[in-house]
C-alpha positions, 0 to 999 in steps of 0.5 A, spaced: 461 481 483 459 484 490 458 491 492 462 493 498 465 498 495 460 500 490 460 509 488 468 508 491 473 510 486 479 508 489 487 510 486 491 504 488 499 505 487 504 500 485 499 497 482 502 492 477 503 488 481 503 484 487 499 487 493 496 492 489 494 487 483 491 482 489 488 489 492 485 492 485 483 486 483 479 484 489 476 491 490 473 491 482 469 485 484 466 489 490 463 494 485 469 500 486 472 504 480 478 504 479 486 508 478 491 504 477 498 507 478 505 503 477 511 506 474 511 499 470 508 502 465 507 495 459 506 491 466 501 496 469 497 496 461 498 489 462 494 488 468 489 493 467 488 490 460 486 483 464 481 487 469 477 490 464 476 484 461 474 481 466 468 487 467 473 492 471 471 500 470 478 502 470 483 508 468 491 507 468 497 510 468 504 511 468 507 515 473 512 516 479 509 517 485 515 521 487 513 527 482 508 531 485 506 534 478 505 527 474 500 524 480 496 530 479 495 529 472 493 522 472 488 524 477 485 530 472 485 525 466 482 520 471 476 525 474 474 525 466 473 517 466 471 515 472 469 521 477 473 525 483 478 520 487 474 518 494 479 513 497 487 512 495 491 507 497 498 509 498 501 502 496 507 503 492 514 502 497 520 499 495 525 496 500 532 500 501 536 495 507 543 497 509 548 498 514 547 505 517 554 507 516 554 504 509 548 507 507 549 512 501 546 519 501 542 517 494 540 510 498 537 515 503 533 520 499 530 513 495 527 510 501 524 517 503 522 519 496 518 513 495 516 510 501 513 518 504 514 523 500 510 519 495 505 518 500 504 524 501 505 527 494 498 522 493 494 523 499 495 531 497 493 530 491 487 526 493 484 530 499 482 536 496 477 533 492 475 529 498 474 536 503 471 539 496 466 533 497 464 529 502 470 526 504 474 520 503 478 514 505 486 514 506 489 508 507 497 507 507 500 500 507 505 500 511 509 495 514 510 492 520 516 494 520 513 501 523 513 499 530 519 494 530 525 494 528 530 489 524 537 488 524 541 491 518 533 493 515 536 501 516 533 506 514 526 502 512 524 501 518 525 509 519 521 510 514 515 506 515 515 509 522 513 516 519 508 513 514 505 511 521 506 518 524 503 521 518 497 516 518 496 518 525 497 526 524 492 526 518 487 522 520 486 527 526 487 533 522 482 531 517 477 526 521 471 532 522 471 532 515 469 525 514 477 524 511 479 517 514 486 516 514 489 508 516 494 505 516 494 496 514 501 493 517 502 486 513 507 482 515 511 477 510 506 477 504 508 471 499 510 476 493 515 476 488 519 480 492 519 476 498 521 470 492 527 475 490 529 474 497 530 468 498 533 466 492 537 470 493 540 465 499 545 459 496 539 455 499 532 458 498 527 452 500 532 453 507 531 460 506 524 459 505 522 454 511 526 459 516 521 465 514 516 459 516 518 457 522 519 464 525 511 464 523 506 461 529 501 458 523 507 456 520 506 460 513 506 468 511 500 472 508 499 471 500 497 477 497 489 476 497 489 476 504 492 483 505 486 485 498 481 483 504 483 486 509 484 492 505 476 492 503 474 492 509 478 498 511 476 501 504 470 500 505 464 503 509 463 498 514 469 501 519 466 509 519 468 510 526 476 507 524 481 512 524 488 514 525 489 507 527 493 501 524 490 494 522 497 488 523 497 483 518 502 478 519 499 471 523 502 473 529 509 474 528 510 481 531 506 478 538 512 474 539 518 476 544 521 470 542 520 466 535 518 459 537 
């Protein structure tokens, strides 16, 4: 156990899985308390069961992002546990690709629901107890999708863009404060979705090995690589980072061709 974040108390949503479990459990062994927050509410209790046993000081709970009212009740419940939120990691997105004349309303209002307004609904939430202290840690998974576009991804890249854009607008709003907001870009991470996304090709190991080849290393983060990324930026280590955002994808997004 270390103790990079140790008197952190650190909401993570989308936390049942994937990166936000890489993040959950990398930032419990540097000594933080924890809020985990999924929608998956068996696979969420899961999770944390695991992390407890393994000496986790944690809460939980099921919750939508989308809804403002049951994000402030988990902080509330989580305020009695383990003390007001100091740092909240806004995780939890979902991918909505489509052609842009086909794209349905419904598609639309999903995209932006959970990949902003959800974010905005968590850090709203949080900040009040950070300016009512003595600030506090943002920190929005974005992607790189929020400064390069890929065909026939519409309207996701859209909504990561904005994500930026809030980044940017709340790290300078809040900054005399002691409120550092940031933004961690993760490329291709090898998560299940992305395993979902290749076997959805009639040939996955060739669908696999074309996401390699676009790579300089040759390969994609996993999703520890992305949890240490995000101690360091949780962490006090970067006081003077802020509004900025942190790329993690080997190199893909500096190419102007792939190799």
């Amino acid at each position: 156990m270390g103790n990079r974040l140790y008197g952190k108390r650190i909401m993570i949503t989308g936390a049942a899985q994937g990166i936000g479990l890489a993040m959950a459990e990398a930032f419990a062994r540097e000594g933080a308390a924890l809020l985990l927050i999924d929608r998956d509410g068996d696979l969420l209790a899961k999770a944390a069961a695991d992390l407890a046993t393994r000496g986790a000081k944690l809460c939980h709970a099921a919750a939508d992002i989308t809804d403002a009212a049951s994000i402030e009740a988990a902080i509330g419940q989580a305020r009695e546990t383990i003390g007001e939120i100091n740092a909240l990691v806004n995780n939890a997105g979902v991918n909505v690709f489509a052609e842009p004349l086909e794209l349905t309303d419904e598609a639309w209002a999903r995209c932006f629901d959970i990949n902003l307004k959800g974010a905005w609904n968590c850090s709203r939430a949080v900040l009040k107890g950070m300016l009512a202290g003595s600030g506090g840690v943002i920190l929005n998974i974005a992607s790189t999708h929020a400064f390069t576009v890929i065909q026939h991804t519409f309207p996701y890249p859209l909504a990561k863009h904005a994500l930026l854009g809030m980044t940017k607008s709340l790290g300078l709003e809040y900054a005399a404060a002691n409120i550092r907001v940031n933004a961690l870009a993760p490329g291709y991470v090898a998560t299940q979705k992305v395993i979902d996304y290749w076997n959805g090709f009639p040939d996955p190991e060739a669908a696999k090995a074309e996401t390699m080849k676009l790579h300089p290393g040759g390969r994609i983060a996993s999703p520890e690589e992305i949890a240490m990324a995000a101690v360091f930026m949780i962490s006090d280590e970067c006081p003077f980072m802020n509004a900025t955002c942190l790329t993690i994808d080997g190199g893909l997004s500096v190419q102007q061709h792939p190799a």
